[in-house]
N, C-alpha and C positions, 0 to 999 in steps of 0.2 A: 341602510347604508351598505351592509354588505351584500344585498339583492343590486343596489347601483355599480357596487365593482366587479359583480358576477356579467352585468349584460354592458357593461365596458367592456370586460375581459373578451370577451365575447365578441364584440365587436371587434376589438384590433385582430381578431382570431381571422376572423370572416375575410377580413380585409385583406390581413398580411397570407392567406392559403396559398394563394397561386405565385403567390413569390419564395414561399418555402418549397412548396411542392409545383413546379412549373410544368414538368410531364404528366402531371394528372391535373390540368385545367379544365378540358373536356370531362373527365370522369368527376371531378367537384362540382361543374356545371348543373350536370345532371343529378347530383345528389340535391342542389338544391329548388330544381324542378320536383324531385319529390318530394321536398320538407313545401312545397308551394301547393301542390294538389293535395297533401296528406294532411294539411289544415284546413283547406275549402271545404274536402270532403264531409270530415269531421264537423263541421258549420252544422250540417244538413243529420249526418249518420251519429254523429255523438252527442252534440249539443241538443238536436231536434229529437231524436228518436226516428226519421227518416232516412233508411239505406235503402241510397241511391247505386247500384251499378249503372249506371250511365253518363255518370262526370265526363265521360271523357268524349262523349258529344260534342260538349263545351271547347274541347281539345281540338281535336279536330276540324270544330266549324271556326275554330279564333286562327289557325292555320290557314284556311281557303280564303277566309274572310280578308283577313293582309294580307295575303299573297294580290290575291282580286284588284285589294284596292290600291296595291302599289303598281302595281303592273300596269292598269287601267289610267294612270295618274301618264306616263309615258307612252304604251303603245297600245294600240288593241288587244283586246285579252284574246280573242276566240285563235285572231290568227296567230299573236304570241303562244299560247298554248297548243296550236295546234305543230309547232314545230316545237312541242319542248323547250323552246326557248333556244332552238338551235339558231346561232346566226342575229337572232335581232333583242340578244341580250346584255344589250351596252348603255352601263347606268353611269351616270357623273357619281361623286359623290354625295352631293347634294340629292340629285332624287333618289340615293339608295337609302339617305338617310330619314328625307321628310315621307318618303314611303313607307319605311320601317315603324315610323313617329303615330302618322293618320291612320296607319292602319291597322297598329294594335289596341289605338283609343278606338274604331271602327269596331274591330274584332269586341273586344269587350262590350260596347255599347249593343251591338247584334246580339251576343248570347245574351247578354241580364235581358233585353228582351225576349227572345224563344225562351228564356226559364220560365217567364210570368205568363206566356201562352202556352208551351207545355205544362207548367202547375196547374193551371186551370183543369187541363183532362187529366194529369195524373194521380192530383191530390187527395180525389178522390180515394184514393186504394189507400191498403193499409199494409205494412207486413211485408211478406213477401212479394205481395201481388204488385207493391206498388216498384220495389227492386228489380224485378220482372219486365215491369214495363219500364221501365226507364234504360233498361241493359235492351228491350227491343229496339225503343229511341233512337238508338246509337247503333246498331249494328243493322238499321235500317237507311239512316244516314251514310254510313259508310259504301251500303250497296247503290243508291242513291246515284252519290258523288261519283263512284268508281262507272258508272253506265252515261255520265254528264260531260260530251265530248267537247264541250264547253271551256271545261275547266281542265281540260287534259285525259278526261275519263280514269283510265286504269292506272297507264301510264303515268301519272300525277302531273306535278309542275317544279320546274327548275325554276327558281332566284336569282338573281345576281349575288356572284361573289363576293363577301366584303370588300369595301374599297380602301388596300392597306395594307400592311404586312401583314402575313397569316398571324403570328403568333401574339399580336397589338389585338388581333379578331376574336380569339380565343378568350383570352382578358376582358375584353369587350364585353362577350357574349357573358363571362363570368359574372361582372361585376352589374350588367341586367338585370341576372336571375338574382343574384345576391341580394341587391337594390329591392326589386319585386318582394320576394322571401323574407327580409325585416319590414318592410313595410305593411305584410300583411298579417307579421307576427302581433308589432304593436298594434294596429287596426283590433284585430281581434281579441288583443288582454283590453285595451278599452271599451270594444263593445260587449264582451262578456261580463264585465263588470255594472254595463248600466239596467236601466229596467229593461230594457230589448232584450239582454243575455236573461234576465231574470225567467220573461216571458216564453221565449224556446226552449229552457227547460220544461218548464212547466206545462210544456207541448207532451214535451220528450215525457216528462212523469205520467200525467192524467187530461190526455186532450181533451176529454168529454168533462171535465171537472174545470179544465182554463176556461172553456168556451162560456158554463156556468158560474165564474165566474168574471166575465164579459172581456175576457183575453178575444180579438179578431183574430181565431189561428189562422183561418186562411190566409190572410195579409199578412201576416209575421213569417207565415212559411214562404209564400209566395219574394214576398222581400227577403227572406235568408238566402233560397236560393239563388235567386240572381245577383244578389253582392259574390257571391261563390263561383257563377257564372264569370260573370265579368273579369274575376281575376285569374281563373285560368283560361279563358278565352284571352287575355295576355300573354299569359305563359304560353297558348300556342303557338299566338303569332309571331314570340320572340324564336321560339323552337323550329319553325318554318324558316326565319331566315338564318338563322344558325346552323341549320340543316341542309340548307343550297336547294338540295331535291326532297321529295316525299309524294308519297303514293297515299292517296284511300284508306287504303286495309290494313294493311302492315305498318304505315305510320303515323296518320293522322289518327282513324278511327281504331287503334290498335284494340282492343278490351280484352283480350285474355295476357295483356303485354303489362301496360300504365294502366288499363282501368281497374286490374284485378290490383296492382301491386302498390298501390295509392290507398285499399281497404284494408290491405294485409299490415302498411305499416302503420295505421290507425290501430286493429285488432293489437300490432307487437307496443305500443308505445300507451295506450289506454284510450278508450275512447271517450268522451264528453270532458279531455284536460287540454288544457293548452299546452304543455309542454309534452304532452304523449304523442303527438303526429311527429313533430321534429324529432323526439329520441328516437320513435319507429322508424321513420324516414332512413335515419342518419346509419342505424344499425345495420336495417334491411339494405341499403345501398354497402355498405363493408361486405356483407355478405354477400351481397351478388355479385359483387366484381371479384370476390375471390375464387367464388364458384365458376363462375361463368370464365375466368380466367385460369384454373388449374385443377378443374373438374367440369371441364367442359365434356358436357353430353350425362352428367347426373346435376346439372344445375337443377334442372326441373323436382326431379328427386328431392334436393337441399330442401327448393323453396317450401315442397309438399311437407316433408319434414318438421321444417319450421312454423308452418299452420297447425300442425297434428299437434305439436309441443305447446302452441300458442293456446290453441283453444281448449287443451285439455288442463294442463297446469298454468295459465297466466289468461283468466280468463276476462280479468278485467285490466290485462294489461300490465306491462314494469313500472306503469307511474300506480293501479292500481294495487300491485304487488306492495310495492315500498310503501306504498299508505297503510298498508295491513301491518307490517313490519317493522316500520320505522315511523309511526306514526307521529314522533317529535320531531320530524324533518321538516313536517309539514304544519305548522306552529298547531299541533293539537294537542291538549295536556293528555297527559295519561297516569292515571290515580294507580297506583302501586299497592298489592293488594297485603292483608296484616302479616307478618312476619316473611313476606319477600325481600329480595335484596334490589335497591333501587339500580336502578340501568347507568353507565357513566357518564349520558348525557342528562340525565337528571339529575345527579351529584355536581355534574361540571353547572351545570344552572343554578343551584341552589347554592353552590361555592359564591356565583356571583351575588 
């Protein structure tokens, strides 16, 4: 009962943000873009035991992917792209919206497939090696696209405006990501809970001992990752049109930007817990906007900072930490040893 009025609570939270807080719509936006990658991630790097630096392929290609297929849905792409979208970027509402619609289910449906074709070559590896490759994946994609005069090359690709009042768009864009981000909250406490979540652990413990006994890891990884695909391959495609513009390098296939900082709030919040990528997320984003807003030019510094502290004293994370700690938070008993004094939520329990 009181876990049902915590994720109420929680909900009227989510909802009522941008009507408390109205000038930081955009910056809650984007907090919840990273509570969205900082779970997928985790799919794969906590659940599985597979760290991927190259999520953000995924990013990236769910970004070109809508764009492509909205664009394409009205005008030519090659010649629309090739003017930037200067001049013949005039959308009704209606195809701003069934563009936005087809081509983030497009964009998702593309990556969960390139997952299950990259898995095939990458699964292979183990470790670092396979981290490695997956962080080449993606910064080969991004060089790729930016040389694909196609799709804008370097330059990128302009969107149409939302069709609206700006500040009805922001909201909008809010309550997407929002939408997206509980959705893939609850997705994931139910599949962690069935025999799927059983089986990726059991990846993550001892692949060579799942496999003996007759767990298909390839299929379990190969399906992990592209459920994780698909939904940040939405999260692009939403981030593309909430973005107007975007380039290649610097915004689609960012990786020392989102790809690094999606790991980082895994690493701060715990990794293989479902609620340690959100606490990470939610922490990691207070802190960069306070740096990056009144320590600009030691942000970089901060973030560095905060890995050093993370990995040295919290190494399995603040949902890790508190397990160690407070291990009655987390319905575990804990037997009290002979002439100790019992803790006062042990007293308060046994009161009851």
């Amino acid at each position: 009962m009181n876990k049902t009025l915590l994720y109420i609570a929680l909900l009227i939270i989510s909802i009522a943000l941008p009507f408390v807080f109205p000038n930081y719509t955009i910056s809650l936006t984007a907090m919840w873009l990273l509570i969205i990658v900082s779970l997928t991630w985790d799919m794969t790097g906590g659940q599985m035991g597979y760290n991927s630096l190259g999520n953000i392929f995924f990013y990236g290609t769910g970004m070109y992917v809508a764009a492509i297929t909205g664009i394409s849905m009205v005008y030519d792409v090659g010649q629309y792209t090739s003017a930037a979208g200067g001049g013949i970027n005039n959308f009704t509402a209606t195809q701003y919206f069934s563009g936005l619609g087809i081509g983030a289910v497009a964009a998702g449906i593309f990556c969960a497939i390139s997952a299950v074709i990259l898995g095939y070559l990458l699964f292979g590896l183990r470790g670092p090696y396979f981290a490695i490759g997956t962080l080449g994946v993606a910064i080969a994609a991004g060089e790729l696209v930016s040389n694909w005069e196609w799709v804008g090359g370097g330059q990128g690709v302009s969107l149409p405006v939302y069709p609206g009042d700006l500040d009805e768009g922001k909201f909008f864009f809010y309550y997407l990501f929002c939408t997206l981000g509980i959705a893939t909250f609850i997705f994931l406490k139910w599949l962690y809970s069935t025999r799927f979540g059983a089986a990726i652990n059991a990846i993550r413990d001892d692949e060579e001992k799942a496999e003996a006994m007759g767990i298909h890891t390839l299929r379990y990884k190969l399906v992990t990752w592209s459920i994780a695909a698909f939904i940040v391959g939405l999260a692009g495609a939403f981030s593309g049109y909430q973005l107007i513009q975007f380039e290649p390098l610097e915004t689609a296939y960012q990786t020392i930007n989102l790809g690094i900082f999606m790991v980082v709030c895994v690493l701060l919040g715990g990794k293989g817990t479902l609620w340690g990528p959100v606490i990470g997320a939610i922490l990691f984003h207070v802190l960069k906007e306070v740096t990056w807003t009144y320590f600009l030019g030691w942000q970089w510094v901060a973030l560095g900072a905060l890995i050093v502290v993370t990995v040295v004293y919290f190494q399995d994370g603040l949902m890790g930490w508190l397990k160690h700690v407070r291990p009655e938070w987390f319905g575990e008993r804990v037997e009290q040893k002979p002439g100790s004094k019992p803790s006062s939520a042990s007293q308060a329990e046994a009161a009851q």
